[in-house]
Backbone as CSV, one residue per row, in Angstrom:
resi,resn,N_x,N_y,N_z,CA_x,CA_y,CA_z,C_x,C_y,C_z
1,UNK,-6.231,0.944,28.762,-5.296,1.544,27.844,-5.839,2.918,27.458
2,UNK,-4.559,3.688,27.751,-5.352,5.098,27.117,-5.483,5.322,25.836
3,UNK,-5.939,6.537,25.378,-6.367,7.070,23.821,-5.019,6.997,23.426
4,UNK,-4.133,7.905,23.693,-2.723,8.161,23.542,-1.999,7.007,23.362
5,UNK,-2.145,6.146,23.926,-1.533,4.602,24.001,-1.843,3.706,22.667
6,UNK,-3.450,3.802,23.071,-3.919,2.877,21.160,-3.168,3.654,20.256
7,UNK,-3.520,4.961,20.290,-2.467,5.856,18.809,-1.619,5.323,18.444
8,UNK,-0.593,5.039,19.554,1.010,5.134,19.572,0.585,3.509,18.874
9,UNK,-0.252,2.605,19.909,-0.031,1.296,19.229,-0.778,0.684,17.682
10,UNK,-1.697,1.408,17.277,-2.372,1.914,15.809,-1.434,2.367,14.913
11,UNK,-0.308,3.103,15.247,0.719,3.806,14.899,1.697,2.756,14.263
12,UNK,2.034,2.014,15.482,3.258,0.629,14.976,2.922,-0.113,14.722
13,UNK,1.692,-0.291,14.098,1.052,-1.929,13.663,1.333,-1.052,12.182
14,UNK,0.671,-0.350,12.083,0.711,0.407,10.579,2.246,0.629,10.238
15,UNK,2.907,0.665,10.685,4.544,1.102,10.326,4.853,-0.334,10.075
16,UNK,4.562,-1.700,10.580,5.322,-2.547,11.332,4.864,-3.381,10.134
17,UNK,3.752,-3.058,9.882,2.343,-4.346,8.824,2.573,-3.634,7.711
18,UNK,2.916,-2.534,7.001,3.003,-1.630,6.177,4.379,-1.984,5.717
19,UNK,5.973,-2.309,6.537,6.851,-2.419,6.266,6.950,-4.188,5.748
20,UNK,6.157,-4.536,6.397,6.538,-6.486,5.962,6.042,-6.503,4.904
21,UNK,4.510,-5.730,4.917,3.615,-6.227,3.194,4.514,-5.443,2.206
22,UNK,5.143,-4.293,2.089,6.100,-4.119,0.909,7.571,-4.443,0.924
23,UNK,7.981,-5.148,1.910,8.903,-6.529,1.521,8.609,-7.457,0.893
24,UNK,6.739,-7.977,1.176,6.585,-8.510,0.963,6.061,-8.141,-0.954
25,UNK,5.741,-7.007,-1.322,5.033,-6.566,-2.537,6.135,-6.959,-3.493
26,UNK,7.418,-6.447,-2.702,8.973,-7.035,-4.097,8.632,-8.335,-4.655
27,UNK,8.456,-9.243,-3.634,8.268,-10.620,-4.159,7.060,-11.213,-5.163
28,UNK,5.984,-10.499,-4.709,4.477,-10.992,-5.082,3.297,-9.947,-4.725
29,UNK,2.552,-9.500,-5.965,2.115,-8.739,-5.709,0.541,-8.431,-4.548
30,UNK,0.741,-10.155,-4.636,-0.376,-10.258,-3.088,0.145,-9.062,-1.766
31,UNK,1.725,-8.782,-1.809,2.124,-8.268,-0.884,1.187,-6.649,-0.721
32,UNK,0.940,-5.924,-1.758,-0.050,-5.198,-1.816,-1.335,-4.842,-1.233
33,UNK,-1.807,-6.720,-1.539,-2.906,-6.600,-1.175,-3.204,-6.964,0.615
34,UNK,-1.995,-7.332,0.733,-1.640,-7.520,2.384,-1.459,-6.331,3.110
35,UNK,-0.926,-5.560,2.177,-0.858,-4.132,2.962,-1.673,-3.500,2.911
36,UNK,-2.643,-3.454,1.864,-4.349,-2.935,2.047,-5.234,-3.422,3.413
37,UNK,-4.806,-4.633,3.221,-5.531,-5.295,4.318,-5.079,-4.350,5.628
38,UNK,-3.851,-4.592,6.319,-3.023,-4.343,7.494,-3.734,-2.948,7.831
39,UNK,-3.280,-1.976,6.639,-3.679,-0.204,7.023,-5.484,-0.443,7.017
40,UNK,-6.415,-0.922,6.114,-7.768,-1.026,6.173,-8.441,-1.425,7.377
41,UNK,-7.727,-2.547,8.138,-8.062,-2.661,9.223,-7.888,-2.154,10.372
42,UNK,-7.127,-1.048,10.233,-6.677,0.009,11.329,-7.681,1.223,11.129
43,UNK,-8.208,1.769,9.969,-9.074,2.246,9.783,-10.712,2.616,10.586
44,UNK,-11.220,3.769,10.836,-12.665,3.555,11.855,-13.786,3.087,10.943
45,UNK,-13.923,3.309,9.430,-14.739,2.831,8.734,-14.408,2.367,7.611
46,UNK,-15.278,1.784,6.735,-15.067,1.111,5.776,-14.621,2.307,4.622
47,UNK,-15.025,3.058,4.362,-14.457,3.929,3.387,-13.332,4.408,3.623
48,UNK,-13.284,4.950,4.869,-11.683,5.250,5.144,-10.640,4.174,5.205
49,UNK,-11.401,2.504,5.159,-10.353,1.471,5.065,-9.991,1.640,3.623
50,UNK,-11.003,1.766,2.522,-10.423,1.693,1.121,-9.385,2.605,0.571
51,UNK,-9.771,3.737,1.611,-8.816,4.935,1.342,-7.066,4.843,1.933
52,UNK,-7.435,4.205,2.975,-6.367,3.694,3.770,-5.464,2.356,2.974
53,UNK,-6.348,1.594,2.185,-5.630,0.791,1.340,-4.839,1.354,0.083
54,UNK,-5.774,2.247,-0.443,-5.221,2.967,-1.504,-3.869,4.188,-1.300
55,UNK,-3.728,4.342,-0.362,-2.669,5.070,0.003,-1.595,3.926,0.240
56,UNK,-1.920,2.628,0.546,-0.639,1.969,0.741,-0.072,1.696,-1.014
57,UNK,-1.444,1.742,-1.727,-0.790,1.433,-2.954,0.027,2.553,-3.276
58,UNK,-0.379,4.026,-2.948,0.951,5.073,-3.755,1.981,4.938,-2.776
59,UNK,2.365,4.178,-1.999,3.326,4.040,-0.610,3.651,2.886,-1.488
60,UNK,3.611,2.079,-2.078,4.062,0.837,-3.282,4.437,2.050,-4.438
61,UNK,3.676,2.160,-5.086,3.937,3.230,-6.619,5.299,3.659,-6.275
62,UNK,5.288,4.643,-4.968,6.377,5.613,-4.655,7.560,5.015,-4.495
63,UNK,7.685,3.620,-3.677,8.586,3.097,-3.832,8.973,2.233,-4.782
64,UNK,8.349,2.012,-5.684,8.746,1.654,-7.239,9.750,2.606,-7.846
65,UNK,9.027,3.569,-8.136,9.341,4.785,-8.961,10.994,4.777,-8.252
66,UNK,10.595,4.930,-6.739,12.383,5.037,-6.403,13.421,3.925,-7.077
67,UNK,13.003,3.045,-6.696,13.913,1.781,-7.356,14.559,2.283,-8.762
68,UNK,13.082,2.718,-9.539,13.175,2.945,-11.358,14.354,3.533,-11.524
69,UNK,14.043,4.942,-10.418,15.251,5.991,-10.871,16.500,5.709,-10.081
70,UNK,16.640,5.004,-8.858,18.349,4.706,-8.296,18.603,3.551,-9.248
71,UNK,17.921,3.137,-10.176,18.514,1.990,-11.218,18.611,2.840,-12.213
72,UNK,18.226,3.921,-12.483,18.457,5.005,-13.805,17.772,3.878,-15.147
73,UNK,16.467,3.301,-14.546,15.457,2.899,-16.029,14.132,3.641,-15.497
74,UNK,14.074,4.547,-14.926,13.037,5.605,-15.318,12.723,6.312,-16.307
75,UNK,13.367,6.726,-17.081,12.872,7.430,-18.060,12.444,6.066,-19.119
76,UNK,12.977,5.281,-19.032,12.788,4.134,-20.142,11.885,3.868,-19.773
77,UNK,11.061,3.308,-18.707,10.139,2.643,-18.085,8.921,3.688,-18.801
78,UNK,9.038,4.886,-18.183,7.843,5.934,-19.130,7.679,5.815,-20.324
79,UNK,8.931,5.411,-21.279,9.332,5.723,-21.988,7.834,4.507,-23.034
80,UNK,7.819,3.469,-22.080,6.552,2.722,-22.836,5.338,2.870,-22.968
81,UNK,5.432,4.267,-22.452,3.704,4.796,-22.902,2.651,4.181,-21.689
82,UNK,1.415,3.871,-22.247,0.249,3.184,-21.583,1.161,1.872,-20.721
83,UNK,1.562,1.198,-20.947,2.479,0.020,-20.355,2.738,0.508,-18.962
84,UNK,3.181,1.730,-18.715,3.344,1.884,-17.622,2.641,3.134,-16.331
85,UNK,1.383,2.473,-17.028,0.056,3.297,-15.906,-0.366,1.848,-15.560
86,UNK,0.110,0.514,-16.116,-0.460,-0.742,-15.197,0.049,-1.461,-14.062
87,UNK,1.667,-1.193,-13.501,2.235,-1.181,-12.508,1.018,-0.079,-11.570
88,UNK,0.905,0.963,-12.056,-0.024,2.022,-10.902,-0.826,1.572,-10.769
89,UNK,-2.007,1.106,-11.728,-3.227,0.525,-11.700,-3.310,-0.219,-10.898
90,UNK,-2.729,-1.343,-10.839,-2.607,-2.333,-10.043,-2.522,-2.254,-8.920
91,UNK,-1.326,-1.056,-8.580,-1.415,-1.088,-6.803,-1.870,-0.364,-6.416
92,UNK,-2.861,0.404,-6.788,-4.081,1.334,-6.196,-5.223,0.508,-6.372
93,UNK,-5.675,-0.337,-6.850,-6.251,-0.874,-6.965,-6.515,-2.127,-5.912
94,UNK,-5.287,-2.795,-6.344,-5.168,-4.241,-4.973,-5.231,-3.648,-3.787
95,UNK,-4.379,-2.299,-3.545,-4.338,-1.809,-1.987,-5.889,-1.443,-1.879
96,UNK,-6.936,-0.756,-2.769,-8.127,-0.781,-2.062,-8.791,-1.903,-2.123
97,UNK,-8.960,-2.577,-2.847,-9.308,-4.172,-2.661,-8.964,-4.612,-0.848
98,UNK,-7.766,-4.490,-1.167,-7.792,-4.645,0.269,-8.107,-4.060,1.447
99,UNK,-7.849,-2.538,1.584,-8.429,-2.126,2.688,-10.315,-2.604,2.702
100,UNK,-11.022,-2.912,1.932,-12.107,-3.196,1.594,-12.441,-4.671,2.763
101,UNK,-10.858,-4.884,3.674,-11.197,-5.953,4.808,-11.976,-5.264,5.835
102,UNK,-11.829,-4.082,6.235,-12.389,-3.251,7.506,-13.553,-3.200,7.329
103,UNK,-14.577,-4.134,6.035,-16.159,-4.256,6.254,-16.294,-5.305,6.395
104,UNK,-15.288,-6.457,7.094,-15.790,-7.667,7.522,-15.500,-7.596,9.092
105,UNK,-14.847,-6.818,9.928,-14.561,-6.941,11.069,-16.091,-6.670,11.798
C-alpha cells in the first residue's frame, strides 16, 4: 500500500469514526470519548493523540453551539454564566482522555 493510499485510508477512518462517535455524543457522552479514542489512534504519537482527541472535543463544542443557535437558545444557554463552560469542559476534556488511547497501541 502506498503513502498516498494510507492518507486517503487514515483520512476515512477519521471522517467515518469521527461521524459515528458524534452520533454517537447526542446520545451519551461516552460518544466523545469514542471519538477521542478513533482520531487518537490515527495519530503518530501520543501527544499528538491527545491533541487529536481534543480537537474532536471542539468538533463536539462546535456542533453543540450549532444546535444552540438553529434552536435560537443560545443566547440563553450563555446567558447562565459559569454553567455553561461545563458542556466545553467536558468535551475537551473526555476527547483528550481519549485520544490518550494512542499510548497503549
Amino acid at each position: 500500500m502506498s503513502r498516498a493510499e494510507r492518507g486517503l485510508l487514515r483520512s476515512l477512518a477519521a471522517i467515518g469514526g469521527g461521524a459515528l462517535a458524534l452520533a454517537t455524543a447526542t446520545v451519551h457522552p461516552l460518544g466523545i470519548l469514542l471519538g477521542g479514542v478513533v482520531w487518537g489512534l490515527l495519530a503518530p504519537t501520543v501527544r499528538r493523540g491527545v491533541l487529536y482527541g481534543v480537537a474532536f472535543g471542539v468538533v463536539v463544542v462546535t456542533a453543540f453551539g450549532g444546535r444552540l443557535v438553529a434552536a435560537g437558545t443560545g443566547s440563553a444557554f450563555l446567558g447562565t454564566g459559569a454553567l455553561a463552560a461545563a458542556p466545553v469542559a467536558i468535551a475537551l476534556v473526555l476527547g483528550g482522555v481519549g485520544g490518550l488511547a494512542r499510548g497503549l497501541r
